[in-house]
C-alpha positions as CSV (number, residue, x, y, z in Angstrom):
1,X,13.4,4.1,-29.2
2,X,14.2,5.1,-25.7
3,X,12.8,3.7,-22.9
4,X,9.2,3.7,-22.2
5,X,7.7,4.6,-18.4
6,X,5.6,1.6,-18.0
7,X,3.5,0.3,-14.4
8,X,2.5,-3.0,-14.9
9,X,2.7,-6.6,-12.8
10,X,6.0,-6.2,-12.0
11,X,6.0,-2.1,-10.5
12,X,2.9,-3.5,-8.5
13,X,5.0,-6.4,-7.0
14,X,7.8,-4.1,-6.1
15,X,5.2,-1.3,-4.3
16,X,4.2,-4.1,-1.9
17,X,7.3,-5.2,-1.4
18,X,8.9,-1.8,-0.6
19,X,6.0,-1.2,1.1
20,X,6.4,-4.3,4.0
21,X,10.1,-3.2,3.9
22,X,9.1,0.2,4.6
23,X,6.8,-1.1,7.1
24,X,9.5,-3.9,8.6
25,X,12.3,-1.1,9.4
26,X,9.7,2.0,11.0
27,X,8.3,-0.5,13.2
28,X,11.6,-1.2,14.2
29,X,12.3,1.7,14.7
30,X,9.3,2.3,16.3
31,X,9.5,-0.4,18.5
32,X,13.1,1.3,20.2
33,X,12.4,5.0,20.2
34,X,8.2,5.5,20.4
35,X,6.9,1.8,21.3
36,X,3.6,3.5,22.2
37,X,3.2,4.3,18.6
38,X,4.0,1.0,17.2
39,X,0.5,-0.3,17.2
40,X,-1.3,3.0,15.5
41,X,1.3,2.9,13.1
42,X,1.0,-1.2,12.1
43,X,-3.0,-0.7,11.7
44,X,-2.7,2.5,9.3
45,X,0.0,0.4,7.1
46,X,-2.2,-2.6,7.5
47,X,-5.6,-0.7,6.2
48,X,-2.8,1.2,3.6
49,X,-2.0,-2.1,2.4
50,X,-5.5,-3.5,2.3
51,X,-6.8,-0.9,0.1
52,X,-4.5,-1.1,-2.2
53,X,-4.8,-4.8,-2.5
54,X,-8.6,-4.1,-3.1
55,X,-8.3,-1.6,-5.6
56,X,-5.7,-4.0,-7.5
57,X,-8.1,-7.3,-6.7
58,X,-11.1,-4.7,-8.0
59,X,-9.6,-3.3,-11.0
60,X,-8.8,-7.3,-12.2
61,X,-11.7,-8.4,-11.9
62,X,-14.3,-6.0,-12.9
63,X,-12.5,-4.9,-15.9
64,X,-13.0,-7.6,-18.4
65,X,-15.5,-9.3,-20.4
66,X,-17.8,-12.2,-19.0
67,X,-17.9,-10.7,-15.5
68,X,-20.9,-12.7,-13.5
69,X,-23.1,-11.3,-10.8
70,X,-21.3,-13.9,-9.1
71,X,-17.9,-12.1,-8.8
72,X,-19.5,-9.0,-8.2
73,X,-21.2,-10.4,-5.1
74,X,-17.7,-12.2,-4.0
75,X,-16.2,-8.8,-4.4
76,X,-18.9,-7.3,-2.1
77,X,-18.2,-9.6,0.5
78,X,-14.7,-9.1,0.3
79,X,-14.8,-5.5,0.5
80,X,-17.5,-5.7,3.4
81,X,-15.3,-8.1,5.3
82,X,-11.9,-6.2,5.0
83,X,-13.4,-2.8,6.2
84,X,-15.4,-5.0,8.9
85,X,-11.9,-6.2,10.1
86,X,-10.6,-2.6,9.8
87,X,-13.3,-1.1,12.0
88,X,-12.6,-3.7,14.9
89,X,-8.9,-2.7,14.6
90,X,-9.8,1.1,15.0
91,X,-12.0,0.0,17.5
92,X,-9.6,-1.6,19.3
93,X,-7.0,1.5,18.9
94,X,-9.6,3.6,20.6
95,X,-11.0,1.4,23.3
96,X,-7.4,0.9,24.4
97,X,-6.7,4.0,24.2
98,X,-3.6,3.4,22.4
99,X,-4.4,5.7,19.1
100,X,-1.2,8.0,18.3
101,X,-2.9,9.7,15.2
102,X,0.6,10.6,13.6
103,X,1.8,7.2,13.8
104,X,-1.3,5.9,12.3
105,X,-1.5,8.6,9.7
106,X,2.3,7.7,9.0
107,X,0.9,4.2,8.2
108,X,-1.8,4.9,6.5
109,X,0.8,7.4,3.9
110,X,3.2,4.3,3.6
111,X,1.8,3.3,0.2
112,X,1.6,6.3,-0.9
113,X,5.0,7.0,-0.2
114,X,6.0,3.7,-1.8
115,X,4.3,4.5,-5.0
116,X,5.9,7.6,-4.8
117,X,9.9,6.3,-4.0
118,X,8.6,3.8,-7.2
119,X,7.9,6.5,-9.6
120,X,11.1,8.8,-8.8
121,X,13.0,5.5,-9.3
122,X,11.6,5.5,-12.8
123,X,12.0,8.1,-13.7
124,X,15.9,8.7,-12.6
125,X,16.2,5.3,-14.8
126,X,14.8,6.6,-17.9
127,X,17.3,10.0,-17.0
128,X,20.3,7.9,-16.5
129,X,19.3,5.9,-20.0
130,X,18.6,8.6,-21.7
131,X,22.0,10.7,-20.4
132,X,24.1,7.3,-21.6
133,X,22.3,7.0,-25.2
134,X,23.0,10.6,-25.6
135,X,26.6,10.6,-24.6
């Protein structure tokens, strides 16, 4: 049997990490050729990054037998507390007048674009396997 195009634990794992990578190097970037941008583009990868971490922490949670009222509550307040933090860092963007909206829709795309890179690399892995069996 060939090999089987699975997302799991581990694919998760390597999305955030190629997603602060991803995030590590444009700043840097950033930082040398549009500094202006660099903190638009740091709050869209940070909200990228939060919702996927609440979509994962969601999906966990709720999905399974002997869920309580008391995790959904805990997942309430986590949800309202992450987009309160998000707002003040929009808010901030704005007040200061520092909003470049294609740097922060650049960040806001990075997870995307990881999860995209991810499954390309997939799937040129189970290309390259299945070329080799077949040779």
């Amino acid at each position: 049997m060939g090999p089987v195009l699975e997302f799991g634990d581990r694919s998760i794992r390597h999305i955030y990490i190629l997603t602060i990578c991803l995030t590590v190097a444009i700043a840097a970037v950033l930082s040398v050729f549009k500094r202006l941008a660099l903190p638009s583009f740091l709050i869209g990868s940070a909200i990228s990054l939060s919702l996927f971490w609440s979509i994962e922490f969601v999906v966990r949670r709720l999905i399974g037998p002997g869920k309580t009222k008391r995790t959904k509550y805990l997942l309430g307040f986590i949800t309202l507390g992450k987009y309160t933090v998000l707002g003040g860092l929009l808010y901030l963007l704005f007040k200061m007048e520092w909003m470049n909206v294609y740097a922060f829709a650049g960040g806001v795309a990075l997870v995307q674009g990881a999860i995209i890179i991810k499954a390309i690399s997939l799937m040129v892995l189970i290309l390259s396997n299945k070329d080799s069996n077949q040779s």
